[in-house]
C-alpha positions in Angstrom: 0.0 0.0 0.0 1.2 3.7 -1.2 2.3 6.4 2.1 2.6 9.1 0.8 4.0 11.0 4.2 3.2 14.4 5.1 2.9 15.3 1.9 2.7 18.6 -0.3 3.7 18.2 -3.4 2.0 20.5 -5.9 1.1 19.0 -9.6 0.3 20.8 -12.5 -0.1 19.0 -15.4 -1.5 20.1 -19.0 -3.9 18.6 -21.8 -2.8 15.5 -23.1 -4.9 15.5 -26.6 -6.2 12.1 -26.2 -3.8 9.9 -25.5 -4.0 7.3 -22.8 -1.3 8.4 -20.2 -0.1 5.2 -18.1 0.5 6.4 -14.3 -2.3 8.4 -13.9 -4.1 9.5 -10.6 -5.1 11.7 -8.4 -3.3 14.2 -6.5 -5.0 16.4 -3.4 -3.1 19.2 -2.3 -4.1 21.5 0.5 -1.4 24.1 1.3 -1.4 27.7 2.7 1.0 29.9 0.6 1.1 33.0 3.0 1.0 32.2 6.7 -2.1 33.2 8.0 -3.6 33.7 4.2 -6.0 31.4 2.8 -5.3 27.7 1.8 -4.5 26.5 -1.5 -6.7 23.7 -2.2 -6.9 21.6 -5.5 -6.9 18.5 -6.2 -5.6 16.9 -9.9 -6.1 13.7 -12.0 -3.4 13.1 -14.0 0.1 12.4 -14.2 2.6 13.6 -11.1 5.2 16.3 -12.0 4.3 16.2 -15.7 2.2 18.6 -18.2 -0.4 15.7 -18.5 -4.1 16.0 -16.8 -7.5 15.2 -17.6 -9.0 16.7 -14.7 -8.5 19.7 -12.3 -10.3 21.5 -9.1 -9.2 24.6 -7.6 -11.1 25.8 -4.6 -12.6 29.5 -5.0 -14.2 30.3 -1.6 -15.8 33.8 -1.2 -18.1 35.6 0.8 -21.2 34.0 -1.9 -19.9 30.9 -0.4 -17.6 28.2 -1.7 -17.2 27.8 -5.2 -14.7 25.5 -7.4 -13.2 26.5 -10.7 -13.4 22.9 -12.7 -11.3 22.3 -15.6 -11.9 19.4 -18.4 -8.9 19.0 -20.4 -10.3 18.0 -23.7 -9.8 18.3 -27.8 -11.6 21.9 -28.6 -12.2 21.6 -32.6 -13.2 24.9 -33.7 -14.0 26.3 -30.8 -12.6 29.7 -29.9 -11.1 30.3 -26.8 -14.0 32.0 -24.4 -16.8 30.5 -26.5 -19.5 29.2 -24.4 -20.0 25.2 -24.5 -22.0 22.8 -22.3 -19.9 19.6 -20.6 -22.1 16.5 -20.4 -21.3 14.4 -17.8 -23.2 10.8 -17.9 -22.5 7.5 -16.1 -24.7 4.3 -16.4 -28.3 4.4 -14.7 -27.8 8.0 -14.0 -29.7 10.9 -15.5 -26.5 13.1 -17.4 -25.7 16.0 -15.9 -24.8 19.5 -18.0 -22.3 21.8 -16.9 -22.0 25.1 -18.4 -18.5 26.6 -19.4 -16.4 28.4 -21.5 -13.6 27.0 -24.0 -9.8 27.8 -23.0 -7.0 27.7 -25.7 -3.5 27.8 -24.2 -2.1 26.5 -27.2 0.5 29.1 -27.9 1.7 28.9 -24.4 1.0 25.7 -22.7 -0.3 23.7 -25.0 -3.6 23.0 -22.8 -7.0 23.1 -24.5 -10.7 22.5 -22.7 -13.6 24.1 -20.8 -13.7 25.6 -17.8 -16.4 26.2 -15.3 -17.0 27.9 -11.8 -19.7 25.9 -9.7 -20.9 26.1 -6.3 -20.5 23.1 -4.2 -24.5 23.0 -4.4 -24.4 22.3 -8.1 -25.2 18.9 -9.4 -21.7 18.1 -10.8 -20.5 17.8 -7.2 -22.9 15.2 -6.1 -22.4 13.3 -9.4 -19.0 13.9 -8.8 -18.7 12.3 -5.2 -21.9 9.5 -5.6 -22.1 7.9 -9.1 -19.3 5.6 -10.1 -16.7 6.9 -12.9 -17.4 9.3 -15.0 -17.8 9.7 -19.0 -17.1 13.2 -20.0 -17.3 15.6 -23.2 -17.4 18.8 -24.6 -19.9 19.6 -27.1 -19.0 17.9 -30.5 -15.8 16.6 -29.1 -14.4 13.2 -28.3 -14.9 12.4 -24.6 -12.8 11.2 -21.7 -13.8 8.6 -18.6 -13.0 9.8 -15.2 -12.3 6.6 -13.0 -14.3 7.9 -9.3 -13.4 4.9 -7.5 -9.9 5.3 -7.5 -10.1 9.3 -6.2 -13.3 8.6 -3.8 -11.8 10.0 -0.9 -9.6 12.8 -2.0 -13.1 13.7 -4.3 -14.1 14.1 -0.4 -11.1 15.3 1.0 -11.9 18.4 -1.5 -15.2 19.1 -0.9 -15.0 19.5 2.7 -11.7 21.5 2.7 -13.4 23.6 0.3 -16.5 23.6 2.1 -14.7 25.0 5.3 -13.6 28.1 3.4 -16.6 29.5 3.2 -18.2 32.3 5.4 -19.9 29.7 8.1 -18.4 26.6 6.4 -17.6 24.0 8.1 -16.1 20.5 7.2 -18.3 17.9 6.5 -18.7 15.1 9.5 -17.1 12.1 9.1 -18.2 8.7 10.5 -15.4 7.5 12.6 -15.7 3.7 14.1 -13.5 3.0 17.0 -13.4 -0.2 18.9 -11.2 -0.4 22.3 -7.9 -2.3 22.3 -10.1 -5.6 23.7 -11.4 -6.1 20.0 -7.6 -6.2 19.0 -7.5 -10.0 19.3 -10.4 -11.1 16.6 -9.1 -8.0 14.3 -8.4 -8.6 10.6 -8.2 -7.5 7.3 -11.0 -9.2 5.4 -11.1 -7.3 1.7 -8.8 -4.9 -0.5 -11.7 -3.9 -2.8 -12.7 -0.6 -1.9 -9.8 2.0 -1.5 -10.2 4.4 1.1 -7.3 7.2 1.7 -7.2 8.3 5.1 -5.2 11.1 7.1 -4.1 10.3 10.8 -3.2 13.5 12.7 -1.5 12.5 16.1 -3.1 14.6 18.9 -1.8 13.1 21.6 0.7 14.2 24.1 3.6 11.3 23.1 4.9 9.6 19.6 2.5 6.9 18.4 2.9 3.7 16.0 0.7 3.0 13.1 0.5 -0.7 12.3 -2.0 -2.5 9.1 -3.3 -5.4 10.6 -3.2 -7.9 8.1 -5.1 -10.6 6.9 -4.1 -13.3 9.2 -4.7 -10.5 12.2 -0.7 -9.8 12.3 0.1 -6.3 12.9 2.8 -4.6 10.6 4.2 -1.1 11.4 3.9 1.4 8.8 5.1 4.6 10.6 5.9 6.6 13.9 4.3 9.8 14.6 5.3 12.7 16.6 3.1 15.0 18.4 1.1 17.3 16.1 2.3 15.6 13.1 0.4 13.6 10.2 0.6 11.2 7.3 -1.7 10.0 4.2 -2.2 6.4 4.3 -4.1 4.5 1.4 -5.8 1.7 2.3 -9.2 -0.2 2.3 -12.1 -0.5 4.0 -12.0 -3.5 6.2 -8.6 -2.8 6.9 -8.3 -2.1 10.9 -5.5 -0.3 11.9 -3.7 -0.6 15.4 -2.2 2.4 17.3 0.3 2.4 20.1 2.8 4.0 22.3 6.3 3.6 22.0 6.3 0.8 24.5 4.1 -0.9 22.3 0.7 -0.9 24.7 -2.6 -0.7 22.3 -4.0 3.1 22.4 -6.5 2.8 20.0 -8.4 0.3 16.8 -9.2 2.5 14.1 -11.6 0.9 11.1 -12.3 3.0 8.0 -15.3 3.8 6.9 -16.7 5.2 3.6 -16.0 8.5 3.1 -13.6 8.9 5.8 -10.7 11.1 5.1 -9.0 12.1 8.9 -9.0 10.1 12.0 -7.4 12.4 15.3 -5.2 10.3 17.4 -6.4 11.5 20.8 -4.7 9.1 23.2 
């Protein structure tokens, strides 16, 4: 399973005119850039450190309330840069879903051409975005692209609530947490990897703690330490408990995941 520890890596990536990219994914990044300014939040699907994306958000929170600027990287045909153009957005069983935008043509600088729109969080794209599985997208008259949800569930979610929390009022949205006490350690187990489920662990507490995966024959196997007031970015699945201790080893805490979860607070 992928750590990506206390990370903030920035990826910008450009158009990459239809052309499977292998390595693919999605990257969340949620970084302030003046201390005490407002967060940078975004969150990318496409390739890490390279000009090739399919898929971009950028948080715009104002006092109107939250809003994201959404980019689809797509083929443009004869559009002119700043023409208007609808973005269908379908998946099986579901009821499409139009988003209005306007074309962008960075061609004689970057090289990236698509659509760009600026939604509130209330707007239907958002709930198709976090709900229905992946994604078929396209511009007006233009060859379309899949988006695969699955894989970027909970950074999707990570997003939205970060955003969300920028906002006059905002607040994050709640998370389901399911803690058992260290008792239940015994009879824990991994049971699955087929959902993926990213989660943050932010240690609280007043001493260093160790993460261990507990595996699928109910064997613990460390994965990190954490300091006081630091954090990491695990990915890992649902039905995958997770065992938290002090440095001497003595159970704190059993953490499961649940859908949708994207932090869990090491409080003891």
């Amino acid at each position: 399973m992928r750590i990506l520890v206390m990370s903030a890596i920035v990826a910008w990536a450009g158009w990459t005119g239809g052309v499977a990219a292998q390595g693919m994914e999605w990257v969340y990044t949620n970084w302030t850039p003046t201390p005490g300014g407002a967060p940078s939040i975004s969150l990318d699907y496409g390739v890490a450190s390279t000009d090739i994306v399919q898929f971009s958000l950028a948080c715009d929170g104002g006092p109107g309330g939250a809003m994201a600027d959404v980019d689809f990287f797509s083929e443009i045909g004869a559009l002119r840069d700043g023409a208007p153009t609808q973005v269908q957005v379908s998946a099986p069983g579901q009821i499409g879903v139009q988003v209005p935008g306007r074309v962008f043509d960075y061609r004689d600088s970057t090289g990236h051409t698509g659509a760009r729109a600026t939604l509130p969080l209330s707007h239907p794209f958002f709930a198709a975005l976090s709900d229905w599985p992946d994604l078929s997208v396209q511009l007006t008259g233009q060859r379309g692209f899949e988006l695969p949800i699955q894989r970027g569930r909970a950074d999707i979610a990570r997003f939205l609530a970060d955003c969300q929390a920028t906002a006059p009022g905002g607040a994050a949205v709640p998370v389901p947490t399911v803690e058992t006490d260290c008792n239940s350690y015994a009879t824990a187990r991994s049971v699955s990897g087929d959902v993926p489920q990213q989660v943050t662990f932010s240690n609280m507490s007043d001493g260093a703690r160790v993460l261990f995966w507990i595996d699928y024959q109910s064997q613990p196997t460390q994965i990190t330490i954490l300091e006081p007031g630091l954090w990491v970015t695990i990915d890992t699945y649902l039905t995958h408990p997770w065992l938290i201790t002090d440095m001497t080893g003595t159970c704190q805490q059993v953490m499961h995941p649940q859908a949708g979860q994207v932090r869990f607070e090491i409080l003891r």
